[in-house]
Backbone atoms as SQL, in Angstrom:
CREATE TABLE atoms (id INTEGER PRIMARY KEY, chain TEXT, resi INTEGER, resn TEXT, atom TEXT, x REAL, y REAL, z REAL);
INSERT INTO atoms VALUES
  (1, 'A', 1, 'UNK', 'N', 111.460, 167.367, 144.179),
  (2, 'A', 1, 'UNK', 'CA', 110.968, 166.885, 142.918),
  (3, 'A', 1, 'UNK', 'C', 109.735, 166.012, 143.121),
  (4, 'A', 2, 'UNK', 'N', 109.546, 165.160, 144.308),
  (5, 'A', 2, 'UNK', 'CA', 108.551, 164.105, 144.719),
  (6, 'A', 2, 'UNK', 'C', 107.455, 164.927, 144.856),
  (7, 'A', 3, 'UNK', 'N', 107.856, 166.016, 145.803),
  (8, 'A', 3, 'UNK', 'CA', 106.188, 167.031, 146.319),
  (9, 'A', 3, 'UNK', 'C', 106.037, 167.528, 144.863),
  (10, 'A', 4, 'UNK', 'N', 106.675, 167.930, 143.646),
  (11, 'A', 4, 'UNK', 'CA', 105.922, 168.989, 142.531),
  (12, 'A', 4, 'UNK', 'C', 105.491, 167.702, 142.106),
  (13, 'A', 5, 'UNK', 'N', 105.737, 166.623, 141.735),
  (14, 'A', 5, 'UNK', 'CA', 105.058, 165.879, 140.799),
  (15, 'A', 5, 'UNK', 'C', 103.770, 165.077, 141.587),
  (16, 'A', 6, 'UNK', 'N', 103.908, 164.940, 143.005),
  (17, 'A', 6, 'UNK', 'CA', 102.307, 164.762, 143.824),
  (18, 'A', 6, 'UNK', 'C', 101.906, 166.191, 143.312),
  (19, 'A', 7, 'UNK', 'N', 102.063, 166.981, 143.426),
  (20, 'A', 7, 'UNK', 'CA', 101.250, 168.107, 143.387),
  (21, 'A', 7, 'UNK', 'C', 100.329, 168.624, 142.043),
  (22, 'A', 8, 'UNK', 'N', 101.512, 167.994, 141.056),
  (23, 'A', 8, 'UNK', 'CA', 101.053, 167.957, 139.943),
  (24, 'A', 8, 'UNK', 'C', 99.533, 167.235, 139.780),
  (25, 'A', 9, 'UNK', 'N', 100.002, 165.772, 140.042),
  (26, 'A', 9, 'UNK', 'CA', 99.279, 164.501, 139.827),
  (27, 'A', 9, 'UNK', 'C', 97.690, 164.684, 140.610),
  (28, 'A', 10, 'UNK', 'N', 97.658, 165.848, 141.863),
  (29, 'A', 10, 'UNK', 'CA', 96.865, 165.533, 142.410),
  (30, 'A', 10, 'UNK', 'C', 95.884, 167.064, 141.665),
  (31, 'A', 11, 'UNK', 'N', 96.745, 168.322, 141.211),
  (32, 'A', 11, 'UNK', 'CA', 96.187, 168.951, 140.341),
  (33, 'A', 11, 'UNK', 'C', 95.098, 168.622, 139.237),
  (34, 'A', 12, 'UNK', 'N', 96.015, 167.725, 138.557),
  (35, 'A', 12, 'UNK', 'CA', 95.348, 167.136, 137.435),
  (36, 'A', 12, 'UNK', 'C', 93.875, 166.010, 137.746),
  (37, 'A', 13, 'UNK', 'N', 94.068, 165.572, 139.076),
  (38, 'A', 13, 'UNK', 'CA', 93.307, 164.465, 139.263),
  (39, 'A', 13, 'UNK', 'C', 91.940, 165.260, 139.472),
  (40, 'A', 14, 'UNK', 'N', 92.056, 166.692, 140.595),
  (41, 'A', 14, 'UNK', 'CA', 91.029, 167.212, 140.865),
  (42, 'A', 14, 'UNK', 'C', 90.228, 167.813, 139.604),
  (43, 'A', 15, 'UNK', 'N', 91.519, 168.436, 138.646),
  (44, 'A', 15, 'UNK', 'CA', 90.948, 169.021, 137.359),
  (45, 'A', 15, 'UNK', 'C', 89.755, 168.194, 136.106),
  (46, 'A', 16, 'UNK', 'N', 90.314, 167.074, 136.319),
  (47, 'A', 16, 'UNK', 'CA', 89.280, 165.870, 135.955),
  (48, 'A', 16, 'UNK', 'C', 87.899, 165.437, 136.330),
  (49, 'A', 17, 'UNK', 'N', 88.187, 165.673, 137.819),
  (50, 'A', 17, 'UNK', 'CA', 86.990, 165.237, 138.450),
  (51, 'A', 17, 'UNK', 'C', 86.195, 166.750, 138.140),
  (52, 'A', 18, 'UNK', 'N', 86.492, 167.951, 138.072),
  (53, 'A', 18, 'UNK', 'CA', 85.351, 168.999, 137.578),
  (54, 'A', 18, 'UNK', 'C', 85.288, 168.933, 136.846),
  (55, 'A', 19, 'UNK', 'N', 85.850, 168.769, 135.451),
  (56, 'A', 19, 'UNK', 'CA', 85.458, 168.611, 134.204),
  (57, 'A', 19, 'UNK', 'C', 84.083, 167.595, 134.201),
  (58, 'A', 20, 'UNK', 'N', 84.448, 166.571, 134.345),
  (59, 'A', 20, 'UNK', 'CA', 83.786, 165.165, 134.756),
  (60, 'A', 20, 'UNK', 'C', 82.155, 165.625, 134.937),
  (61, 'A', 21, 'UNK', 'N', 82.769, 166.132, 136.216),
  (62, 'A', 21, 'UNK', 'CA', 80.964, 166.589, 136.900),
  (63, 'A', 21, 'UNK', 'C', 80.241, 168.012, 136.209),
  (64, 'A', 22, 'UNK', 'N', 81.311, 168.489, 135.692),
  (65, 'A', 22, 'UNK', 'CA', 80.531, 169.858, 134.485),
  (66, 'A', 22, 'UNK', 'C', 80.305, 169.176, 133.361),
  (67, 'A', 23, 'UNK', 'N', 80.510, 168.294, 133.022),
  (68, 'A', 23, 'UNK', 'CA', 80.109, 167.634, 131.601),
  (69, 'A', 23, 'UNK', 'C', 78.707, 166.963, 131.979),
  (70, 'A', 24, 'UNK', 'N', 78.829, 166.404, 132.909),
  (71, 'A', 24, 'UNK', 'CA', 77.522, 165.150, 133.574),
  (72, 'A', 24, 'UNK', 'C', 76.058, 166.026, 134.025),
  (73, 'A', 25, 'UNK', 'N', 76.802, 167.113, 134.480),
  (74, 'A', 25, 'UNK', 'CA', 75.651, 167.995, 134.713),
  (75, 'A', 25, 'UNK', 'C', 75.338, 169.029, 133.591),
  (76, 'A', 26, 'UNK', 'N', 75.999, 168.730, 132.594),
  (77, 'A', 26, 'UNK', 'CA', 75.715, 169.912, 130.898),
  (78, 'A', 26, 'UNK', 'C', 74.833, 168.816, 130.181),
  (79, 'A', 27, 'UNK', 'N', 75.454, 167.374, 130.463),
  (80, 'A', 27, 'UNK', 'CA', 74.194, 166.321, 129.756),
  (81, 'A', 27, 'UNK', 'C', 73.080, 165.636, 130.374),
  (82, 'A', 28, 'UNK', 'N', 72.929, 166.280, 131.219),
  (83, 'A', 28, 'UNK', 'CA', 71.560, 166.188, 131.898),
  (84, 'A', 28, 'UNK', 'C', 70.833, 167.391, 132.002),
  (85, 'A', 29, 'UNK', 'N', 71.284, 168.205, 131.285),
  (86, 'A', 29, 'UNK', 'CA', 70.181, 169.500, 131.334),
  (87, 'A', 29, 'UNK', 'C', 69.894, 169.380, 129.662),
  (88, 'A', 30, 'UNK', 'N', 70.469, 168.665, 128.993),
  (89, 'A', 30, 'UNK', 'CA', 70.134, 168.780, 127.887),
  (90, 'A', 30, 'UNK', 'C', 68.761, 168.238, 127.017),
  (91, 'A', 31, 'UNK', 'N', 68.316, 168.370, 126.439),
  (92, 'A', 31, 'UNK', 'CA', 66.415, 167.880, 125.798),
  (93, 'A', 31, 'UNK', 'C', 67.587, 166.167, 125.224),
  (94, 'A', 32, 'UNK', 'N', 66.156, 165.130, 125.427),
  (95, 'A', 32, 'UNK', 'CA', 66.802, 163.883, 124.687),
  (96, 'A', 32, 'UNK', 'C', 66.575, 164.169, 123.240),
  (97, 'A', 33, 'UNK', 'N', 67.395, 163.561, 122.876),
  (98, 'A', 33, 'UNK', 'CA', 67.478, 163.342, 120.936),
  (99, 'A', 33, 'UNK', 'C', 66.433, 162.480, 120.645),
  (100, 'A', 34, 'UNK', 'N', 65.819, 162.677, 119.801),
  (101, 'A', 34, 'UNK', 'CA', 64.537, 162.258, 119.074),
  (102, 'A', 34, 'UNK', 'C', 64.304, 161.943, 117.773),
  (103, 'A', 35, 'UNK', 'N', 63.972, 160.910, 116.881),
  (104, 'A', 35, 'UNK', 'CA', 64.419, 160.771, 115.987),
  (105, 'A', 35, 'UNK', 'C', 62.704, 160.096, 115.244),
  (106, 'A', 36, 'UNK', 'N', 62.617, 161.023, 114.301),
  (107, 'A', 36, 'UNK', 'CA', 61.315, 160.821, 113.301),
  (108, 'A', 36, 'UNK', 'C', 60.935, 159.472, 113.098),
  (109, 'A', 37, 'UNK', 'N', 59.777, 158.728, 113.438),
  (110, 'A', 37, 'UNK', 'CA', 59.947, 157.613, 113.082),
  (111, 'A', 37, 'UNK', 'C', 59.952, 157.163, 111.346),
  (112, 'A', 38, 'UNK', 'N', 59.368, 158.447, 110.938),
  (113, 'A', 38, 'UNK', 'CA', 59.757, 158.044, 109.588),
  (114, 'A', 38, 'UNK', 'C', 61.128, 158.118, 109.206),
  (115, 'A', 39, 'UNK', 'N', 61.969, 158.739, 109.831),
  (116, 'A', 39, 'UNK', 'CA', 63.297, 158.746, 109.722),
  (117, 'A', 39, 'UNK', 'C', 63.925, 157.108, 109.414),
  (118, 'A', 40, 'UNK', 'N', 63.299, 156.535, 110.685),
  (119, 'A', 40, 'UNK', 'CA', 64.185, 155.354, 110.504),
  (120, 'A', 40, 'UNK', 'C', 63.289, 153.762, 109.806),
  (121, 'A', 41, 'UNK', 'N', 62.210, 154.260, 109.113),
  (122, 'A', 41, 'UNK', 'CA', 61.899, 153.177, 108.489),
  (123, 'A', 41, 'UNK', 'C', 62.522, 153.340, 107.229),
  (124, 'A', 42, 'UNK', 'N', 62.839, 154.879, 106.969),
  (125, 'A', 42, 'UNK', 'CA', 63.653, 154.483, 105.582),
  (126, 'A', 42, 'UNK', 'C', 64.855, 154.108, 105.366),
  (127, 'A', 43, 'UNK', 'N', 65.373, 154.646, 106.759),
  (128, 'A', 43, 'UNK', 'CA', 67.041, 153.965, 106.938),
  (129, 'A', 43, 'UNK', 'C', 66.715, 152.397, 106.552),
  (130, 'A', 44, 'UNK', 'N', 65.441, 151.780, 107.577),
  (131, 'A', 44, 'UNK', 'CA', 65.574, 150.341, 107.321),
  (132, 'A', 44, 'UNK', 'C', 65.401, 150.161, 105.822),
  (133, 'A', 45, 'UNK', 'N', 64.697, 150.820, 105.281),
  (134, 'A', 45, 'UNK', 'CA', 64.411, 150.289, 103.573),
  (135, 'A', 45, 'UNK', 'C', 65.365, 150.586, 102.780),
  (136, 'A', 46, 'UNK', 'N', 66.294, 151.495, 102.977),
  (137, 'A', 46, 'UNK', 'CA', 67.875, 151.507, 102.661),
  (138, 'A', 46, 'UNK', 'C', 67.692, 150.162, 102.538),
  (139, 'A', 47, 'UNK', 'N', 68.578, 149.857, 103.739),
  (140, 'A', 47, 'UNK', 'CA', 69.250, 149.028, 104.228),
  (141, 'A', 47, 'UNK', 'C', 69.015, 147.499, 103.891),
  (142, 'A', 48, 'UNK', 'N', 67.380, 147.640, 103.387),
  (143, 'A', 48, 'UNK', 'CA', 66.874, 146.548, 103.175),
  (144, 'A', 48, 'UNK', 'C', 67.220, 146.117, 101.359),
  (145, 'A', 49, 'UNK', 'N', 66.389, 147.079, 101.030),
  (146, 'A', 49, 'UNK', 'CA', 66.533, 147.382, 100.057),
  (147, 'A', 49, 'UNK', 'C', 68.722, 146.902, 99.319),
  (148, 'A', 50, 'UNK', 'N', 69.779, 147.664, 99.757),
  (149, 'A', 50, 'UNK', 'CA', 71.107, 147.452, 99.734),
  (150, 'A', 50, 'UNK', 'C', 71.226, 146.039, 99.885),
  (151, 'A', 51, 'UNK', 'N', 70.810, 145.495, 100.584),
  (152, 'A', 51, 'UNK', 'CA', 71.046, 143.735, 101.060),
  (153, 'A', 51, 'UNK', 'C', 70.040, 143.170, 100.069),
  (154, 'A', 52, 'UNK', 'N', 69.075, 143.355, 99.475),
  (155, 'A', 52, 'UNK', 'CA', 68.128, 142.455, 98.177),
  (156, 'A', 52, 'UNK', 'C', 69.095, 142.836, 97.010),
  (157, 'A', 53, 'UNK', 'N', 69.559, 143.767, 97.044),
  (158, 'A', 53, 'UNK', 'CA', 70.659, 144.198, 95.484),
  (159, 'A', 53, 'UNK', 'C', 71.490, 143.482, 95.327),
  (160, 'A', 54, 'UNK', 'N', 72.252, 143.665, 96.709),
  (161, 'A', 54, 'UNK', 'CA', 73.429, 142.431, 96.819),
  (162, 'A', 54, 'UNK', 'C', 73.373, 140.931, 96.743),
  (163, 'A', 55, 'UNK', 'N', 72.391, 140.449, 97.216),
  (164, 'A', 55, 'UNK', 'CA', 72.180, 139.172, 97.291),
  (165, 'A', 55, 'UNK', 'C', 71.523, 138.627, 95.819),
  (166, 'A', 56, 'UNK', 'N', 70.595, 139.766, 94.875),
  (167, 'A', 56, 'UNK', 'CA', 70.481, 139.675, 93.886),
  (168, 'A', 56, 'UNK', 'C', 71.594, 139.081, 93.255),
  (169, 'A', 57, 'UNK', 'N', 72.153, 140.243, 93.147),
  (170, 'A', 57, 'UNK', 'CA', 73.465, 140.146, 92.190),
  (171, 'A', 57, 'UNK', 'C', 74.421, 139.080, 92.434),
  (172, 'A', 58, 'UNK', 'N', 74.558, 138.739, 93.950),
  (173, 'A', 58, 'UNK', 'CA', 75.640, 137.847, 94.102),
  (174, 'A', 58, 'UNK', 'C', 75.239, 136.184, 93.577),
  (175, 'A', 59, 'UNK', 'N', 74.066, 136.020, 93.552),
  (176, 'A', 59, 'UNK', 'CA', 73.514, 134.828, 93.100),
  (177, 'A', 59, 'UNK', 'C', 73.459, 134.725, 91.712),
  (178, 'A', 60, 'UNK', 'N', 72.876, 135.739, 91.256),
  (179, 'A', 60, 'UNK', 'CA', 73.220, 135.608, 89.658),
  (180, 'A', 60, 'UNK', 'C', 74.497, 135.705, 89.296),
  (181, 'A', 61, 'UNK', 'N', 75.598, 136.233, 89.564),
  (182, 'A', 61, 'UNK', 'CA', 76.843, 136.301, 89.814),
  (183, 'A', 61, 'UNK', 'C', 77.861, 134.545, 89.882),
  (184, 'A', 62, 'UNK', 'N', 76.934, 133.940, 90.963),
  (185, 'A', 62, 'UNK', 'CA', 77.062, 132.589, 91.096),
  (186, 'A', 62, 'UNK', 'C', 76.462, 131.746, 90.045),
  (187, 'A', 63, 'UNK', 'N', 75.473, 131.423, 89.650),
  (188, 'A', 63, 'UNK', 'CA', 74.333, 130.893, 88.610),
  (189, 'A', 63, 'UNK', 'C', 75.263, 130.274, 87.419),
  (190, 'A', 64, 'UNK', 'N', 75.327, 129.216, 87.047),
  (191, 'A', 64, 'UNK', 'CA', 76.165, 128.831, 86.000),
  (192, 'A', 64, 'UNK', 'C', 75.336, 128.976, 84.961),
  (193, 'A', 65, 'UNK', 'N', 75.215, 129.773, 83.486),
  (194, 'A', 65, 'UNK', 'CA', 74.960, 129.710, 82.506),
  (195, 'A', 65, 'UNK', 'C', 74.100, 131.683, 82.193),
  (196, 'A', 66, 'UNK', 'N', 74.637, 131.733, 83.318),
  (197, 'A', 66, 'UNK', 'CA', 74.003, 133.125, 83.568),
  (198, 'A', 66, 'UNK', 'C', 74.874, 134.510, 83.594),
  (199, 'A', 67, 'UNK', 'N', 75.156, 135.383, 82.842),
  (200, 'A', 67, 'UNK', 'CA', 76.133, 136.222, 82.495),
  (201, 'A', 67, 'UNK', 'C', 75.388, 137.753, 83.847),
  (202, 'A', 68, 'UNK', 'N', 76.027, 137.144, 84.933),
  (203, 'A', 68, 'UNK', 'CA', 75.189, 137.968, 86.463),
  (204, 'A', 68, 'UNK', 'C', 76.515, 139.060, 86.236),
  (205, 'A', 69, 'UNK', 'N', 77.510, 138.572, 85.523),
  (206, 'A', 69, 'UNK', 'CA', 78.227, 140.193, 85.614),
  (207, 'A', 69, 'UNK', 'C', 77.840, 141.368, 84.460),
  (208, 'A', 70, 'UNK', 'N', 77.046, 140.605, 83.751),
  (209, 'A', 70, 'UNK', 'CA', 76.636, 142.143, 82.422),
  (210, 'A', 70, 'UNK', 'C', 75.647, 141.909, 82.955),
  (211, 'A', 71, 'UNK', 'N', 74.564, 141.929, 83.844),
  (212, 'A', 71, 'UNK', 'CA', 73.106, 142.175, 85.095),
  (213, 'A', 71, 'UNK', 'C', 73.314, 143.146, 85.405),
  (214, 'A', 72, 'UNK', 'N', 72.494, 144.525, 85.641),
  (215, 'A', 72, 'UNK', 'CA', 72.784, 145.402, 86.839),
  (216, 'A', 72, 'UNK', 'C', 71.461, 145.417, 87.419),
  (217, 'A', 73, 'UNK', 'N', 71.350, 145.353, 88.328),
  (218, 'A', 73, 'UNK', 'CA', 70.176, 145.177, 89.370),
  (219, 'A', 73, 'UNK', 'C', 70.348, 146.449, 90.484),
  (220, 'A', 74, 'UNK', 'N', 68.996, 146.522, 90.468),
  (221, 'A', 74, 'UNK', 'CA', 68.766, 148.154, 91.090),
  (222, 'A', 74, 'UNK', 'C', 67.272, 147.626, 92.352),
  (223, 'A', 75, 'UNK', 'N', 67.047, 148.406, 93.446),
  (224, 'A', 75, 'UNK', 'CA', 66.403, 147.871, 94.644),
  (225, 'A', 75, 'UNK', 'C', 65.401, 148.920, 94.703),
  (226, 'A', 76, 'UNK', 'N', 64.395, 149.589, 94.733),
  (227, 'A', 76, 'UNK', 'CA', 63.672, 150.510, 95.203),
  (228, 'A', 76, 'UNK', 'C', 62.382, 149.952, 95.715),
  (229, 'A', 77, 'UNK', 'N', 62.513, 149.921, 97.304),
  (230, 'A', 77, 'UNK', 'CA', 61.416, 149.765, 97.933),
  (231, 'A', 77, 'UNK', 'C', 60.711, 148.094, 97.723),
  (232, 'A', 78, 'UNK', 'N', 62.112, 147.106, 97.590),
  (233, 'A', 78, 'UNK', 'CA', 61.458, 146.098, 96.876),
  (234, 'A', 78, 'UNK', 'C', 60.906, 145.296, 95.721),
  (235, 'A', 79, 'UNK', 'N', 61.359, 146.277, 95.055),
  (236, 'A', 79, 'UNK', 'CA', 61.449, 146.112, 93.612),
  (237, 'A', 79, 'UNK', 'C', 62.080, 146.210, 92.944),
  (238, 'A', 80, 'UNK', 'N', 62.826, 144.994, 92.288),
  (239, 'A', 80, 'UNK', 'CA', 64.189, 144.510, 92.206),
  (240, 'A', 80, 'UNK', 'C', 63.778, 145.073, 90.648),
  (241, 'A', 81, 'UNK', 'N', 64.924, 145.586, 89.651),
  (242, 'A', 81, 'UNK', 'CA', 64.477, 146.225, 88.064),
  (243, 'A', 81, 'UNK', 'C', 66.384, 145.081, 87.741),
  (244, 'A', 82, 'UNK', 'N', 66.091, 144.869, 86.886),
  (245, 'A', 82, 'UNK', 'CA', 67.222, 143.976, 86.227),
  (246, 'A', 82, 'UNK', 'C', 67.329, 144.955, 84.817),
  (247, 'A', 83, 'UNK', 'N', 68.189, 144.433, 84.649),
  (248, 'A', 83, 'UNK', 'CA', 68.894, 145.485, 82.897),
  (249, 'A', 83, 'UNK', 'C', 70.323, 144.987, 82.721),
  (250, 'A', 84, 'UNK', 'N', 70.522, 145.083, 81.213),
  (251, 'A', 84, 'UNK', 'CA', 71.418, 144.957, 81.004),
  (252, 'A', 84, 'UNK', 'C', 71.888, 145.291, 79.619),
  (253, 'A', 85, 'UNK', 'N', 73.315, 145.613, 78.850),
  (254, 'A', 85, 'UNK', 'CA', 73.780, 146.027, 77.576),
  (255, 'A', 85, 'UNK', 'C', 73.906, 145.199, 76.919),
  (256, 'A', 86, 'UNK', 'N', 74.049, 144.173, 77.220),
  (257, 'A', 86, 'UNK', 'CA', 74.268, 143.352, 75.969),
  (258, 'A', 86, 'UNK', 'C', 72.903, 141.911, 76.213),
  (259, 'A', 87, 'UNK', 'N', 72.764, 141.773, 74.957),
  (260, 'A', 87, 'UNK', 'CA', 71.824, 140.775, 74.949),
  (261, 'A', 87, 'UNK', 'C', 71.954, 139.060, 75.784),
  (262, 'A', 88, 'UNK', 'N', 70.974, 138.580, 76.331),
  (263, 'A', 88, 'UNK', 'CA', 70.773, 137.329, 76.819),
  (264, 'A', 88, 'UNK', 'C', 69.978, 136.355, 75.920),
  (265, 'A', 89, 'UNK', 'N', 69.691, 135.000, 76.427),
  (266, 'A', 89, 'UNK', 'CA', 68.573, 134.582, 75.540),
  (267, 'A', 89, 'UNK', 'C', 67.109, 134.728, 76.808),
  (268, 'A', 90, 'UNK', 'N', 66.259, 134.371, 76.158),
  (269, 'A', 90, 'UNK', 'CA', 65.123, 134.356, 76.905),
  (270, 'A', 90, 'UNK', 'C', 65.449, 133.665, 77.775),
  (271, 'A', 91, 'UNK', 'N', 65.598, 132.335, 78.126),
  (272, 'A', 91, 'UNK', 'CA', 66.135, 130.969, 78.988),
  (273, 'A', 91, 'UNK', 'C', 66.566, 132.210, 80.346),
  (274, 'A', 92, 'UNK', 'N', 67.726, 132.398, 79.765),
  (275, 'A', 92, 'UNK', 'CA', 69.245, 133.159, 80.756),
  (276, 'A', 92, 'UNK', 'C', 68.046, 134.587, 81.650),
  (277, 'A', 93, 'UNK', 'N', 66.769, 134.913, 81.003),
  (278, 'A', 93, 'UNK', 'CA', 66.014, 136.050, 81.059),
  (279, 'A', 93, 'UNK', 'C', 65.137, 135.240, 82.673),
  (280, 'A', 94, 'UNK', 'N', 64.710, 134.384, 82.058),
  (281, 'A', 94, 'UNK', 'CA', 63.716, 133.905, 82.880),
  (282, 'A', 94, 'UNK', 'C', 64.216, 133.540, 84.519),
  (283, 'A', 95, 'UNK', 'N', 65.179, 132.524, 84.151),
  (284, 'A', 95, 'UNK', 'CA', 65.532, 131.918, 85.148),
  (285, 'A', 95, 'UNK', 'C', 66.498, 133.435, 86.085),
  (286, 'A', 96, 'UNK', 'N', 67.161, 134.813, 85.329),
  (287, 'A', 96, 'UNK', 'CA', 67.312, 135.725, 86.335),
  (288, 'A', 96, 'UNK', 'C', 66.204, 136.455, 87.106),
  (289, 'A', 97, 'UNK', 'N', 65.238, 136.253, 86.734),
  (290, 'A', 97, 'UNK', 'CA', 63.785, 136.336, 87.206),
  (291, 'A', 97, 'UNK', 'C', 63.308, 135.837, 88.709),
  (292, 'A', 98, 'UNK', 'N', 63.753, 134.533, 88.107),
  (293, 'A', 98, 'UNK', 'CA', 63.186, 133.379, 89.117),
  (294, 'A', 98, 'UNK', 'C', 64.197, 133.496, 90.274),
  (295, 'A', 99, 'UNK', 'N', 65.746, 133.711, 89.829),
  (296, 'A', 99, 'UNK', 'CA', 66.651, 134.292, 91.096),
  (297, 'A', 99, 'UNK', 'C', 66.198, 134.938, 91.874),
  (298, 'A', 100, 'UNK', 'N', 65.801, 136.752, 90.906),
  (299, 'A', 100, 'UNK', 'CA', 65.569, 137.541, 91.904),
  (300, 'A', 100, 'UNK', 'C', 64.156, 137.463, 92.794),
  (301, 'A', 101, 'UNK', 'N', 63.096, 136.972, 91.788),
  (302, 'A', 101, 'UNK', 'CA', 62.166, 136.607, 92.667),
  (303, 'A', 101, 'UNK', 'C', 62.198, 135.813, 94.114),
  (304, 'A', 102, 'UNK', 'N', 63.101, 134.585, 94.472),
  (305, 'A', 102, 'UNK', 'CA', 63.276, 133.864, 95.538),
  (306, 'A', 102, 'UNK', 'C', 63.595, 134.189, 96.592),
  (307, 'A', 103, 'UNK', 'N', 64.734, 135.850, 96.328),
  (308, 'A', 103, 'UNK', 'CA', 65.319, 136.480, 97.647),
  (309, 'A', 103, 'UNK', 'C', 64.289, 136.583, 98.696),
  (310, 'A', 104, 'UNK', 'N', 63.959, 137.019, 99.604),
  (311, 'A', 104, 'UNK', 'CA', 63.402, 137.132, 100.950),
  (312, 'A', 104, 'UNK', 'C', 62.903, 138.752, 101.063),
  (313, 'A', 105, 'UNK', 'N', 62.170, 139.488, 100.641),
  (314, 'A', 105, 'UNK', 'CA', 61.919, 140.985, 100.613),
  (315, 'A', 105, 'UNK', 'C', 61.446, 141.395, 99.546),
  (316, 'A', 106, 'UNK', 'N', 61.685, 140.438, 98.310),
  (317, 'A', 106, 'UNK', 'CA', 61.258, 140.946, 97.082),
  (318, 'A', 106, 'UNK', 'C', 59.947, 140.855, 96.706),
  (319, 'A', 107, 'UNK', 'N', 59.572, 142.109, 96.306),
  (320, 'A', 107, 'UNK', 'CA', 57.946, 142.357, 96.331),
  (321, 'A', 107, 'UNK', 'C', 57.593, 141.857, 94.790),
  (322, 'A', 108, 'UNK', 'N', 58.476, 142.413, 93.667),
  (323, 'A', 108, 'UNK', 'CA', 58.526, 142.268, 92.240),
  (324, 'A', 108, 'UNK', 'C', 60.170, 142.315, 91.775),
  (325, 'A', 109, 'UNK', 'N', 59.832, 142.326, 90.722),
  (326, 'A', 109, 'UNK', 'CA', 60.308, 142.178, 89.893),
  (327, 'A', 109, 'UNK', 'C', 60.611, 142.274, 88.370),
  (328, 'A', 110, 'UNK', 'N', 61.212, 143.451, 87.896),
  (329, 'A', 110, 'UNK', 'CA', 60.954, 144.021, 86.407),
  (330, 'A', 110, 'UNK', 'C', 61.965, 143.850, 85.739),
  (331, 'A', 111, 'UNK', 'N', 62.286, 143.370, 84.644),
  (332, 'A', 111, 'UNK', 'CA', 63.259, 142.393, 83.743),
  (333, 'A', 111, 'UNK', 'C', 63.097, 143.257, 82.226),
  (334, 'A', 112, 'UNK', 'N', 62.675, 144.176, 82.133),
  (335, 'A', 112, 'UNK', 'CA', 61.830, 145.317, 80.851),
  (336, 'A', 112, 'UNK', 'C', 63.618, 145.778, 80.391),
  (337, 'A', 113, 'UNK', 'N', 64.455, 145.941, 80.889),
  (338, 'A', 113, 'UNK', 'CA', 65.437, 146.701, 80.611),
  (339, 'A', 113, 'UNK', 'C', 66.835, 145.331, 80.515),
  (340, 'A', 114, 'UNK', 'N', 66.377, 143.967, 79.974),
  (341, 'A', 114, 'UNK', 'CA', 66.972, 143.177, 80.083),
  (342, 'A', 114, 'UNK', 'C', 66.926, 143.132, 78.464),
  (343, 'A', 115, 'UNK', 'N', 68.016, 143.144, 77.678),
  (344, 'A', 115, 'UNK', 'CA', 68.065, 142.618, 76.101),
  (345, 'A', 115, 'UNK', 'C', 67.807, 141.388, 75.839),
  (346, 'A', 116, 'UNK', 'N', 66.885, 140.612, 75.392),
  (347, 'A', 116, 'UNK', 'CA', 66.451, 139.186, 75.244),
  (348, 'A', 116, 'UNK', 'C', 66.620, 139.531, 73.781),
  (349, 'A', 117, 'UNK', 'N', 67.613, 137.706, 73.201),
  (350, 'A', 117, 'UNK', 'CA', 68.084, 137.800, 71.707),
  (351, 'A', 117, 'UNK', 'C', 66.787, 137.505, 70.716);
């Protein structure tokens, strides 16, 4: 029973080690992956863009006198667009303005789709 299960163990060990070295030598014959650089500046402007929305929103969200949950705030390329269904006063208009303006990335800022009473 001792010799089949060395025999086993040492089966399996060798079977590994070719796999191992047929894999190592299949990814080294292979071309490297390459990736558009325009590819990944827009990932970053995603990304950038996703984090000014959020931080938008979460501040107006925070803001005492400021109704940041009827806000919807939208990101494209830096340009934060505010809107909302139900009416604000001008005051509540401005100062979500001045929020989104302060974030760190924000190029503008368009408030056109905001109901002022």
């Amino acid at each position: 029973m001792k010799k089949f299960a060395i025999a086993a163990a040492t089966a399996t060990a060798l079977t590994l080690t070719m796999a191992n070295a047929a894999f190592a030598a299949q990814a080294t014959t292979q071309a490297p992956m390459t990736v558009a650089a325009g590819e990944v500046d827009k990932a970053k402007e995603a990304t950038s863009d996703t984090w000014i929305t959020t931080k938008v929103k979460s501040d107006l969200l925070t803001e005492k006198g400021i109704p940041g949950s009827d806000i919807k705030v939208e990101t494209n390329k830096g340009v934060v667009s505010l809107s909302s269904t139900v009416a604000i006063t001008d005051a509540q208009k401005e100062i979500a303005v001045a929020i989104a303006k302060k974030i760190k990335g924000v190029k503008a800022v368009s408030a056109d789709g905001l109901k002022a009473e």
